[in-house]
Structures are given as structure tokens and as C-alpha cells.
N, C-alpha and C positions, 0 to 999 in steps of 0.2 A: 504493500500500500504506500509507503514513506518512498521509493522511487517515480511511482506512476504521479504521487502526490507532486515530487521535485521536478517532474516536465513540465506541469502547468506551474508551478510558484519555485522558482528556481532559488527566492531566497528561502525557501525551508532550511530549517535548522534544528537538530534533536538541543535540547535545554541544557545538558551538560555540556555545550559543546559554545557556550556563548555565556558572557555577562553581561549585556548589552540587551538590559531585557527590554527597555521602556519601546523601545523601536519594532518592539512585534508582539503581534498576537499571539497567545498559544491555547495548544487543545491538547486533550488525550486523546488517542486513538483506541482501539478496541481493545490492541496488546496491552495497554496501558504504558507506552510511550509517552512522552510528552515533549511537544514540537511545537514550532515557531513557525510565524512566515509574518516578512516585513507588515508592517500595516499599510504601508503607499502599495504596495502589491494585490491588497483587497479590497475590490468593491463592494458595496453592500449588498450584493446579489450575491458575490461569493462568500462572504462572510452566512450568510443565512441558508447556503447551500451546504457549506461543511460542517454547519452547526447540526445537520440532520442526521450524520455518522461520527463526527467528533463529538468530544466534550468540551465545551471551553473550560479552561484552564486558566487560573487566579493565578501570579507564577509567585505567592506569597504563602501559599495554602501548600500542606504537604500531597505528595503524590499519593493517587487514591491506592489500596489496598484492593485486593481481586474479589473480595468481597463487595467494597466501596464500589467496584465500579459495576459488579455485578447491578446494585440495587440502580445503580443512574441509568445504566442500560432500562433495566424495567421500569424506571419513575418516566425516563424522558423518550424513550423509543418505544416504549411496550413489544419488546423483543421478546414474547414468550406466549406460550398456549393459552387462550384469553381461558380454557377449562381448564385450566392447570389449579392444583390449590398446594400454599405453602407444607413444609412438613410440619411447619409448629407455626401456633398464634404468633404474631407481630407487632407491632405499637410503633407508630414514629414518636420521637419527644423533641417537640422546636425548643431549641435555645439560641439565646444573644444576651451579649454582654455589649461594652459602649465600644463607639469606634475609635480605633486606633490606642486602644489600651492594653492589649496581650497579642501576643502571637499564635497564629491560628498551631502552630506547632506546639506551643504547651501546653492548648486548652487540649488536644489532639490525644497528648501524652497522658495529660492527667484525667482525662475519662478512662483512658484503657488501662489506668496503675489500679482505677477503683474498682473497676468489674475485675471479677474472674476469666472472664473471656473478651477476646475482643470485641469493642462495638462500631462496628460500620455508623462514618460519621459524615454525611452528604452536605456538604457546604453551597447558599445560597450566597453569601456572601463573606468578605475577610472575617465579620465578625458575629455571623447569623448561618442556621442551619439546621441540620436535623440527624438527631441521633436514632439507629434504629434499634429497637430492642428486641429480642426475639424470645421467646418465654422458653427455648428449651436448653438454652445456654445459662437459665436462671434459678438458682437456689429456689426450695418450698418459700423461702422466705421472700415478703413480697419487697419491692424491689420501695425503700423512701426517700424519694428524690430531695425533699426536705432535707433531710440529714446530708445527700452526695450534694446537695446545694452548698452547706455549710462547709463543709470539708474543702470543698474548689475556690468556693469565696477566700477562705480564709489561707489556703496555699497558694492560689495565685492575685487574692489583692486587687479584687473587679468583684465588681456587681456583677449577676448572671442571672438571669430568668428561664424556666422551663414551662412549657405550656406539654402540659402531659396529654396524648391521644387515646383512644380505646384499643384495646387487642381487635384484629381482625383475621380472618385464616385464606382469604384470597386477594391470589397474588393478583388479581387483574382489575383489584382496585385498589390499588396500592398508589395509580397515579392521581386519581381524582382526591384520595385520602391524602397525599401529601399536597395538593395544593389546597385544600382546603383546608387544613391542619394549619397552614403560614397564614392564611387569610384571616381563619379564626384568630389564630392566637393575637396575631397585631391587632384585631379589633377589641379583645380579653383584656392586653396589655393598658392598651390607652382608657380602659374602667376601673384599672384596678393596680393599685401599686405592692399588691404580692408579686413574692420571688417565685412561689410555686402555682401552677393553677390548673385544675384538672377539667378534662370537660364538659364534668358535670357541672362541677361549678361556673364552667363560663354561659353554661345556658344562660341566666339571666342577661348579662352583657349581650350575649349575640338577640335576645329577645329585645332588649331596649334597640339598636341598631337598625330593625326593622321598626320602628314604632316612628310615626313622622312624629317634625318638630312640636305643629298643635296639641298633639295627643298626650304627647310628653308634657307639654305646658299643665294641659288638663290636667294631668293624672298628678304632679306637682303642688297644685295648687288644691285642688278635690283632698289630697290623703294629708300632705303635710302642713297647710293653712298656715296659722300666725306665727308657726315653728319652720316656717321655712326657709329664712335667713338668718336662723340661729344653727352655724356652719359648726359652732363644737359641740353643740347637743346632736345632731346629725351625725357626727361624725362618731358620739359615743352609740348611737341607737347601729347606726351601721355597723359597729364591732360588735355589739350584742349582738346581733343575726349574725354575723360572721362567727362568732363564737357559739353557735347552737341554742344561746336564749341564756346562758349558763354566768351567771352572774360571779361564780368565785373566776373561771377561768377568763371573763371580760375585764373583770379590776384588775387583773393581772398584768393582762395585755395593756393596758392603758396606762397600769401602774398609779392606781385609783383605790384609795377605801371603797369596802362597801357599801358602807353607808353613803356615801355622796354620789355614785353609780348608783344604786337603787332612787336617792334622791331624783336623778336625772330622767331613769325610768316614769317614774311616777309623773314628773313634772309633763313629759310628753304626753303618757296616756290623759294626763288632766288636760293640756291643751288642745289634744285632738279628737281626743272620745275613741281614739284604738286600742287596743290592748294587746299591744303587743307581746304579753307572753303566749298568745295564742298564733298559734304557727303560721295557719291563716290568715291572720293579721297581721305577721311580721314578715309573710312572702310579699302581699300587698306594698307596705310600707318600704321594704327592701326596694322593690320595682321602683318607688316614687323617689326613693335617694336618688337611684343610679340616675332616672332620668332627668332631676336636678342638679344633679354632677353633671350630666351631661350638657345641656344648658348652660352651664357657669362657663 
């Protein structure tokens, strides 16, 4: 292929064989090679043509693994038996941390020192992407990203977010699962300033996001009334539903006596007539924060 490739773009070039990167493009190729060619040498017709059998190539990002490039094959080509089904359940898990604060090579390193086995790590960008996890490479024990959260934070020195996916057992939606998974999660992100967040928990967020701006107003103004611009009562009532309703594990989080968080409780259901220890009323009420966060 890398011959027939060098008739038409003469300046190909294999990666090891240049440091003179800024001046070309690169891709993997199937072998998982990774090759260059001038940028003045493509057009955007050829660039969108070798995109169909290459991969492009980040040339700051480590070289994909046979694994790695096995899953891009199936994410971006659907190179496989669309009746085909995986041998064990799967799960992608989007993460990103800030740009230009670590190298894709040590976050690369230190996902695969925590697992026991290696994890195929599909990069959307230097500092975004998607881990994939496969359940039969996994301990009984279930897998708490909370905790491998803390461990990465605190070894490499960056904020890092996981947006956790479902297990799924077929491979031939694997491609619409992973872009829907990025889509999600950016949307989960900008509602919610957890490190970790699964997808059940992002239903509400993605439920607010369908909901137009009016409706949002309504539901704003209907649920939370004359407590609606008091942003640190809001903001305790929202860690109370985040926390299950659970009043020792809320003061906690907030690092609140009881008493003055139950105060806070009481003072809302007084001005709104909800009562939110009633779960029903506190999914309601849930709904009406996010979509006045949303708004703000």
C-alpha cells in the first residue's frame, strides 16, 4: 500500500523517518504504520479520500495498539459482519481532561498501570476520547471509576472527567454508540460539574436539552417561585437530590451542620409548598434547577 501510496504523493514519508512534522499530514494505515504526506501535496478531495482507509493521525498521540486500531476500524469503517456479536459485553467511557495540560502518552500509560489488562484507548482529540472497556478482561469486582478518577487526578495533576456508557454485546452498534456517547457526554458535562457521571444519571440533563427555552422558563418559575434567585438554597436543595434525599451524607458534602441543612430544607418546602423529601417531588424540582441553570 505505502508504495502505490508514494506514486501518487511522492512526498510520503513513514514518521520515524522525519522530525519535521508541522509540514504534513499523517495517518495510520491498516498495518498500523504511520505516515506523512506534505500538506501542499493535498487537496481537500484527497484528504477526504484517504480518510476512508486511513486513520488520521494526531502525531502527539501514541501509536494505536492492534487492539486500538482494531476498534477504529469498527467505530469509523464498520469493517465487520453487521450479524456479528462481540465475545463479551463492552462499554465505551468518554474522558477529557483541559487542553494542553498532560500528554496524551501519560494519561495512555497510567490507564493501563490501573487495569489489569490492557485498555484500548480511541483518541478524538490530544486531550479527549474514549476508553473501551470490555467486561471479560474484568475482575467480579465492579469496575469504580470514582476511585481510578482519584488515583489519575492525583498522579498526574489535571482534572479529568468520565462520562460512563452502558455495556452493550453488539459489535455493529458500536459506531452509533460511540458517537452518541461524545454527544451525550458534552451535553452531561456543561449541566453538571461532576468528575464522574453515568448514564443514568445524565438522563435528566439530556431530558432538559430537548425541552425549549419557554418551557424551561415555565417549569422554572411554576416549581421554584420566590426561591428562584436564591442560587445557594438551590444549590443546597440540588445536592440533596444528588445525594438521595439523605440528609447526614448532604451536610457532609457541603460540609454543613444538620441542623442549618435541614433549616434550609424546611425553609424551601415553606416557600414553595413541595416537599421534597418525597421522591416525586424532588425529581420534579430536580428538573426545575437544571432548567434554571440552564437559563442563567
Amino acid at each position: 500500500m505505502i508504495k502505490k501510496l508514494q506514486e501518487i504523493f511522492p512526498s510520503l514519508i513513514l514518521k520515524s523517518n522525519t522530525h519535521q512534522n508541522d509540514k504534513y499530514l499523517w495517518y495510520i494505515t491498516p498495518d498500523s504504520e504511520v505516515i506523512g504526506i506534505e500538506k501542499d501535496e493535498l487537496t481537500t478531495q484527497a484528504e477526504d479520500l484517504l480518510a476512508t482507509f486511513l486513520t488520521p493521525y494526531h502525531i502527539q498521540l501514541p501509536i494505536p495498539t492492534d487492539k486500538e486500531q482494531y476498534w477504529t476500524n469498527l467505530i469509523h469503517t464498520n469493517e465487520m459482519n453487521t450479524n456479528q456479536k462481540s465475545n463479551s459485553p463492552y462499554r465505551f467511557i468518554y474522558f477529557s481532561y483541559a487542553e494542553n495540560k498532560l500528554d496524551p502518552r501519560a494519561f495512555h500509560e497510567a490507564i493501563n498501570e490501573i487495569f489489569t489488562m490492557p485498555m484500548p484507548i480511541l483518541w478524538e482529540t490530544d486531550h479527549s476520547g474514549i476508553i473501551v472497556e470490555e467486561q471479560s478482561v474484568l475482575t467480579d469486582e465492579a469496575t469504580s471509576f470514582e476511585q481510578i478518577i482519584d488515583i489519575l487526578m492525583s498522579d498526574l495533576y489535571v482534572k479529568i472527567n468520565f462520562f460512563i456508557g452502558p455495556f452493550l454485546h453488539q459489535l455493529n452498534d458500536a459506531k452509533s454508540y460511540y458517537r452518541a456517547l461524545i454527544e451525550n457526554a458534552d451535553k452531561s458535562f456543561a449541566h453538571s460539574e461532576k468528575k464522574v457521571i453515568t448514564y443514568v444519571e445524565a438522563i435528566p440533563y439530556l431530558i432538559i436539552e430537548k425541552i425549549g427555552f419557554d418551557f424551561r422558563a415555565m417549569i422554572s418559575e411554576m416549581i421554584l417561585k420566590e426561591v428562584a434567585d436564591d442560587h445557594e438554597l438551590l444549590h443546597t436543595i440540588e445536592t440533596f437530590i444528588d445525594c438521595n434525599l439523605n440528609v447526614s451524607v448532604t451536610a457532609k458534602e457541603l460540609f454543613m451542620h444538620r441542623n442549618s441543612l435541614q433549616y434550609r430544607i424546611d425553609k424551601f418546602i415553606e416557600k414553595t409548598g413541595i416537599d421534597i423529601r418525597n421522591f416525586n417531588h424532588a425529581m420534579t424540582v430536580y428538573l426545575a434547577i437544571l432548567s434554571k441553570n440552564d437559563l442563567d
